[in-house]
PALUM-883556 format. One record per residue (C-alpha): residue in one letter; x, y, z. Coordinates in pm, whole numbers, plus 50000, padded with zeros to 5 digits. Each point is the difference from the previous one (the first is absolute). Example, Ala and Ser with C-alpha at 12.3 -4.5 7.8 and 13.67 -1.06 7.14 Angstrom:
BEGIN
A512304955050780/S501375034449934/
//
This chain:
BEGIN
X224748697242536/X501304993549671/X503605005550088/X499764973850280/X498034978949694/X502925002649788/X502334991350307/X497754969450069/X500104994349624/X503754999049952/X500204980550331/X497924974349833/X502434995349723/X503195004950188/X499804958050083/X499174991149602/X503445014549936/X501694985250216/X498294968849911/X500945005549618/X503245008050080/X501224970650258/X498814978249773/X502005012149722/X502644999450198/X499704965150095/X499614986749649/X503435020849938/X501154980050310/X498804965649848/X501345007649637/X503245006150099/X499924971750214/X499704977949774/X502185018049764/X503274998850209/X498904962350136/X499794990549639/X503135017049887/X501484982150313/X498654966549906/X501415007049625/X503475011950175/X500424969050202/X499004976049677/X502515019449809/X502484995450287/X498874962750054/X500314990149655/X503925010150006/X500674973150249/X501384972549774/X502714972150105/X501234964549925/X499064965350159/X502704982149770/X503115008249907/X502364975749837/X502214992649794/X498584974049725/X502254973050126/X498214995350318/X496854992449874/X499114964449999/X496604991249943/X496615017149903/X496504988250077/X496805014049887/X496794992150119/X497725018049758/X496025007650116/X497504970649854/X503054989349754/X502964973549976/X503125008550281/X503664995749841/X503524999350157/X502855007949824/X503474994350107/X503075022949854/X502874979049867/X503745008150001/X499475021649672/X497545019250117/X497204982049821/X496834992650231/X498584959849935/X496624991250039/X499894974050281/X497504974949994/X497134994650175/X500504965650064/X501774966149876/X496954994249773/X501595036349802/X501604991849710/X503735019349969/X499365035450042/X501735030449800/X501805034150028/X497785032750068/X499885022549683/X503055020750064/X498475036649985/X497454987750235/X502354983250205/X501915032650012/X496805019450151/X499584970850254/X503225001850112/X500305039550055/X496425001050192/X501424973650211/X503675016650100/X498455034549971/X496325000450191/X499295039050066/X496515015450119/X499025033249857/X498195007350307/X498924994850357/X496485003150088/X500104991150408/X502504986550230/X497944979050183/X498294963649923/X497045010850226/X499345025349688/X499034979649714/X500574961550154/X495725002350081/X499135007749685/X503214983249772/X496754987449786/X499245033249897/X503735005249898/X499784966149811/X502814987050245/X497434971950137/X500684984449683/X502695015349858/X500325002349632/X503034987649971/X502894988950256/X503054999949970/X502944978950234/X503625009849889/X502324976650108/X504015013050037/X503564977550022/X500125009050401/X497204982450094/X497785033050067/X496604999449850/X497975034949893/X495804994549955/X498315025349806/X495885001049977/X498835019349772/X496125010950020/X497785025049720/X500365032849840/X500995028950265/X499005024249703/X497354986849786/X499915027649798/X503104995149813/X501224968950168/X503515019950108/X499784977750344/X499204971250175/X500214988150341/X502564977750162/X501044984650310/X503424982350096/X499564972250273/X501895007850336/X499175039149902/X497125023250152/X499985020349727/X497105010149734/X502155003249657/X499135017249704/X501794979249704/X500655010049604/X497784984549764/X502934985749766/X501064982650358/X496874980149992/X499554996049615/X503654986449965/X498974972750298/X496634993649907/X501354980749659/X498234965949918/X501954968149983/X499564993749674/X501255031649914/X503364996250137/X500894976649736/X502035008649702/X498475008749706/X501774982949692/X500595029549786/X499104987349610/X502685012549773/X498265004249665/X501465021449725/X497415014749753/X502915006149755/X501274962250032/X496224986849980/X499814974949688/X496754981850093/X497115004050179/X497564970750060/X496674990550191/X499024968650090/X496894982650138/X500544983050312/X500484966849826/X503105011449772/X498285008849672/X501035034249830/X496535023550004/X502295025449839/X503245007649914/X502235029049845/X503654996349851/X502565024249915/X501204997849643/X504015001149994/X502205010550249/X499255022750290/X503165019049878/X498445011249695/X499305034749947/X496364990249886/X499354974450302/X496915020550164/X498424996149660/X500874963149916/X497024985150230/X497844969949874/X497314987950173/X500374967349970/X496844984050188/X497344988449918/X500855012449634/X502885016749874/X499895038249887/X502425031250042/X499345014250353/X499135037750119/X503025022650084/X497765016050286/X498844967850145/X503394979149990/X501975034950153/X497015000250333/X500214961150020/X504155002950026/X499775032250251/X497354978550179/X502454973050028/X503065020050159/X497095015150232/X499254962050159/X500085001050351/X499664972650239/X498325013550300/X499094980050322/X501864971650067/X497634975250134/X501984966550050/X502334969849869/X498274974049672/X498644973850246/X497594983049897/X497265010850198/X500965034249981/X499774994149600/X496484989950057/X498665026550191/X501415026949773/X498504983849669/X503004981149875/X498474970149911/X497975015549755/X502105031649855/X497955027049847/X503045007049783/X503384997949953/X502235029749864/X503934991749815/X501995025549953/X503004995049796/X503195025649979/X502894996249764/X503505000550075/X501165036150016/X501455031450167/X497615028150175/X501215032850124/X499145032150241/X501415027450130/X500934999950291/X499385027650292/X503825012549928/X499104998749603/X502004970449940/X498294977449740/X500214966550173/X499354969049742/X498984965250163/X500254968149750/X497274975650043/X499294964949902/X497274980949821/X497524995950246/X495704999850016/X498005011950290/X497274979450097/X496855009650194/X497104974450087/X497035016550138/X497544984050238/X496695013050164/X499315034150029/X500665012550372/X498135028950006/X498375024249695/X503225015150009/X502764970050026/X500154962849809/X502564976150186/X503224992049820/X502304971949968/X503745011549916/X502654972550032/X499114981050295/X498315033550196/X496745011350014/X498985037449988/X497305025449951/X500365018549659/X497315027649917/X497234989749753/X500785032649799/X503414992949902/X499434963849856/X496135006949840/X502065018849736/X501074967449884/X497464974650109/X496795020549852/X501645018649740/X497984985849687/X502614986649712/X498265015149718/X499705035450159/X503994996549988/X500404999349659/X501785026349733/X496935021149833/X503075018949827/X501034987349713/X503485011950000/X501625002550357/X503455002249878/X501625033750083/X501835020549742/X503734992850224/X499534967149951/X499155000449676/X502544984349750/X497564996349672/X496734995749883/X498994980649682/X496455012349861/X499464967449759/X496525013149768/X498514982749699/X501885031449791/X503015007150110/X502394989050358/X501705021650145/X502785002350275/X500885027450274/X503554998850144/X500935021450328/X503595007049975/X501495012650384/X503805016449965/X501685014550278/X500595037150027/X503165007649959/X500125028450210/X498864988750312/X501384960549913/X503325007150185/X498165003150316/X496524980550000/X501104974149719/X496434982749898/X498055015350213/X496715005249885/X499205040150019/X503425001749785/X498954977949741/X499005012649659/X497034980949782/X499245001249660/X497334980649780/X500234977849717/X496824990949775/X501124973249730/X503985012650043/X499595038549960/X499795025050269/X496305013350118/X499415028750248/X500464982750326/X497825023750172/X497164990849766/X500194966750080/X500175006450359/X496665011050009/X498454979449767/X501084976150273/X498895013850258/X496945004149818/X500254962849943/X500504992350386/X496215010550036/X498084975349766/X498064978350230/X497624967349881/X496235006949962/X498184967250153/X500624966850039/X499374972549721/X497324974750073/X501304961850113/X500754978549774/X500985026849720/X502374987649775/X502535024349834/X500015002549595/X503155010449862/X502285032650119/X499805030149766/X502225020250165/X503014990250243/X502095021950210/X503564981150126/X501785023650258/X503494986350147/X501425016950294/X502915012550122/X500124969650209/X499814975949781/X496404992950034/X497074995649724/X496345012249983/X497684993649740/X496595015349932/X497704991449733/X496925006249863/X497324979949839/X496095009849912/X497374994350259/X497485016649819/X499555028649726/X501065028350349/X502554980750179/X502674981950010/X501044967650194/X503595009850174/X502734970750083/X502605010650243/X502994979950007/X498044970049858/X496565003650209/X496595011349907/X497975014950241/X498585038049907/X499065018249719/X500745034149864/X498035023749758/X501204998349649/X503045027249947/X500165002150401/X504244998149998/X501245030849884/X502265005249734/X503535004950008/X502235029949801/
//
C-alpha cells in the first residue's frame, strides 16, 4: 500500500511539472518574441532612415521667386535678380520701395530652394498620415514654402512640427502633387522659417576704438549730459591716457573707464531692422521724445589687421561721427534705434554703458596716470628746492641696423638737475608713483588756497600735466589735476622720487 501511495503521490505531481515547465517555456516563447520583433522593428528604422533623396535640384539660375507663408506671422516673396540677389517684393502699391535680402541669408534661401532633399520617408501613401495631418502639424503647417523656377514649373513645400522632439533633428514635410510622408532637416526649416524683417541688411557700424576722439551723450533735446575728449592726437603714444571728461565739469578721466567705453563702442551692433524714418513709424518707436542720443566722433587715420594669410592690411579712414538716437525700449532686452534714416533694435546692454554710466564715477582717482614710456620729464617745484627729471632714449647700436627706433632696442638713462641718476631707481620710484590714489572728495564750494607743491610732467608727445597740492586741513591735501580741484589726498601721500 505505500508503494502504490508513493505511485499515486508522484502521479499527483507529475501535472505541476509540467505545468511549471510549459509555462516557462512559454514566457521563453514570449521574450524572444518580442526580442527578435523589436530588433526587427529597430532593423527596419535603421534601414528606413537610410532612404534619403532630393525634390529640387537646380542650378541657382533657375530659381525665380520665393514665397513664405510663415504660421500666425507676416508672408514675404522674394524675387532673385540677374545678380543673384533676392528683392523683397511688395505687398501692395501702398509698399513703399522695397530692398535687397541680406546676402548670407539670401544665399541659404536660395540653396534650400534649388536643393530641397528629405532625410527620410515615413509612408508612401496619403491615406497614412492625410487623417491625422493635424497631429503632424501639416493642418497648419508651420511654415510653407512655394518655389517658383524660370520654366514656369512651380514646387510647394508644407512643412508641419518636430518629427524628433527630443533633439529637434526632424520635422515633417509634404510636397503638393506628392503622396509621400517626408522627414525634413531641421536647418531646412530654420533657414525658411526667417522673419521679414530679418531679411533686411543690417548696416554694419564701422567704429574704430583706436580712431575714437570723442564720445558724447545727449538728452533727447540736444543738450550734452556728459561728455569725454581726448587730449592731443590719437597718434600719440600717450592717447589712451589723454582722456578729459569734459561734461558736466571738466577733470582728467579714468584709464579703465575711457578703454571699456572705446571697446564698447567698436562692439555696437545694430540688430533688428525694423523699418524706414516715416513719420509714424518714428512715433511708435519713441522718436518724438528720444531717451538719448549717443555721438561718436573718429579722427582721420589708418587702422590695421592681419589678415587670415598674415598680411597686415591698413585701411585709411576719414573724419567722420557715428550717431545713434534711441527711442522706447522694445522689450527688457532691446531700446529702438534711429541710425541715418533706418530704424533698428540695438540691445539695452551695449548702450546703458554710456547712457547710465555716472560722470563722476569716471573720473582719475590716480594722481599720476602717465606711464614711464611716455614719460619725457617731471618738474617737482617745492618751497626748498625744484627739481627736474630728464628721460634720455638712445638707440642701441647693436640691434639699430635692423630694428632702427624700435622700442625694445632703445636704451634710457635718467637725468636729475643735468647729472646722471640710476635709471632703475627711478623706475620704481615711478612705478611706485603710478599707485598714489586721492583720499575723498572736497566739499562744494571749497575754494583752493595757494599750491605748495607742483609737479609739471611733459610727455613724449608733446603733452602737459600738472598736479598740485594745496592744504585742506592739518591731514590732507587739496589735489589740482591739470587745473581742476576735485579730491583730496593725505598729507605726504605722493611718493618721493630718487
Amino acid at each position: 500500500m505505500q508503494r502504490v501511495e508513493r505511485k499515486q503521490k508522484n502521479r499527483q505531481r507529475k501535472p505541476l511539472i509540467w505545468v511549471l515547465l510549459c509555462a516557462v517555456l512559454l514566457i521563453g516563447g514570449v521574450t524572444a518574441g518580442i526580442l527578435l520583433r523589436n530588433k526587427a522593428k529597430e532593423e527596419t528604422v535603421e534601414t528606413h532612415r537610410h532612404i534619403s533623396g532630393s525634390i529640387v535640384q537646380r542650378d541657382a539660375e533657375d530659381l525665380q521667386s520665393i514665397t513664405v507663408i510663415r504660421r500666425g506671422k507676416e508672408s514675404w516673396t522674394a524675387v532673385r535678380e540677374a545678380d543673384g540677389s533676392l528683392r523683397l517684393q511688395p505687398e501692395d502699391d501702398t509698399m513703399p520701395d522695397t530692398w535687397l535680402v541680406d546676402e548670407s541669408i539670401a544665399g541659404m534661401l536660395t540653396d534650400a530652394a534649388v536643393n530641397l532633399a528629405y532625410d527620410d520617408v515615413f509612408t508612401e501613401n496619403r491615406s497614412d498620415w492625410e487623417p491625422d495631418a493635424d497631429d503632424f502639424g501639416l493642418k497648419d503647417p508651420l511654415v510653407t514654402a512655394v518655389f517658383r523656377y524660370t520654366d514656369g514649373t512651380e514646387v510647394t513645400a508644407r512643412f508641419g512640427d518636430s518629427a524628433d522632439p527630443g533633439d529637434n533633428a526632424y520635422y515633417y514635410m509634404t510636397i503638393d502633387g506628392d503622396d509621400r510622408l517626408f522627414a525634413v532637416a531641421k536647418g531646412t526649416v530654420d533657414d525658411l522659417n526667417t522673419e521679414k524683417e530679418l531679411l533686411h541688411p543690417v548696416h554694419e557700424l564701422q567704429i574704430r576704438s583706436a580712431l575714437l576722439d570723442r564720445i558724447t551723450v545727449k538728452n533727447g533735446d540736444g543738450t550734452i549730459r556728459q561728455e569725454w575728449t581726448l587730449q592731443g592726437q590719437v597718434s600719440d603714444r600717450d592717447a589712451a591716457e589723454n582722456w578729459l571728461l569734459t561734461q558736466p565739469f571738466v577733470y582728467p578721466a579714468d584709464y579703465d573707464t575711457i578703454k571699456n567705453l572705446r571697446d564698447s563702442a567698436e562692439n555696437l551692433t545694430l540688430g533688428v531692422y525694423i523699418g524706414n524714418a516715416e513719420k509714424e513709424a518714428l512715433k511708435q518707436c519713441g522718436f518724438d521724445e528720444p531717451s538719448a542720443i549717443i555721438e561718436l566722433h573718429m579722427a582721420a587715420g589708418s587702422t590695421g589687421t592681419v589678415s587670415d594669410y598674415g598680411v597686415f592690411d591698413v585701411v585709411d579712414w576719414e573724419e567722420r561721427t557715428e550717431t545713434l538716437t534711441l527711442g522706447s525700449s522694445r522689450s527688457e532686452m532691446v531700446v529702438y534705434v534711429l541710425y541715418g534714416e533706418e530704424i533698428y533694435t540695438i540691445s539695452h546692454f551695449s548702450v546703458d554703458v554710456f547712457t547710465k554710466t555716472q560722470p563722476m564715477s569716471t573720473v582719475a582717482r590716480y594722481t599720476v596716470a602717465t606711464p614711464l614710456n611716455s614719460l619725457d620729464s617731471i618738474t617737482v617745484e617745492k618751497p626748498e628746492d625744484s627739481v627736474r627729471y630728464a628721460i634720455v632714449r638712445t638707440d642701441d647700436d647693436t640691434a639699430a641696423n635692423e630694428q632702427e627706433g624700435t622700442e625694445e632696442h632703445t636704451q634710457y638713462r635718467c637725468m636729475k638737475n643735468g647729472e646722471e641718476i640710476s635709471y632703475d631707481a627711478f623706475d620704481a620710484a615711478w612705478e611706485r608713483l603710478l599707485t598714489v590714489t586721492v583720499s575723498g572728495r572736497l566739499p562744494g564750494g571749497w575754494q583752493k588756497k595757494e599750491t605748495h607743491t607742483k609737479y609739471t610732467l611733459r610727455t613724449v608727445s608733446g603733452g602737459t600735466h600738472t598736479i598740485e597740492l594745496s592744504d585742506y586741513d592739518g591731514m590732507h591735501d587739496a589735489v589740482t589735476l591739470d587745473g581742476h580741484t576735485y579730491f583730496y589726498l593725505i598729507k605726504g601721500g605722493m611718493t618721493e622720487l630718487p
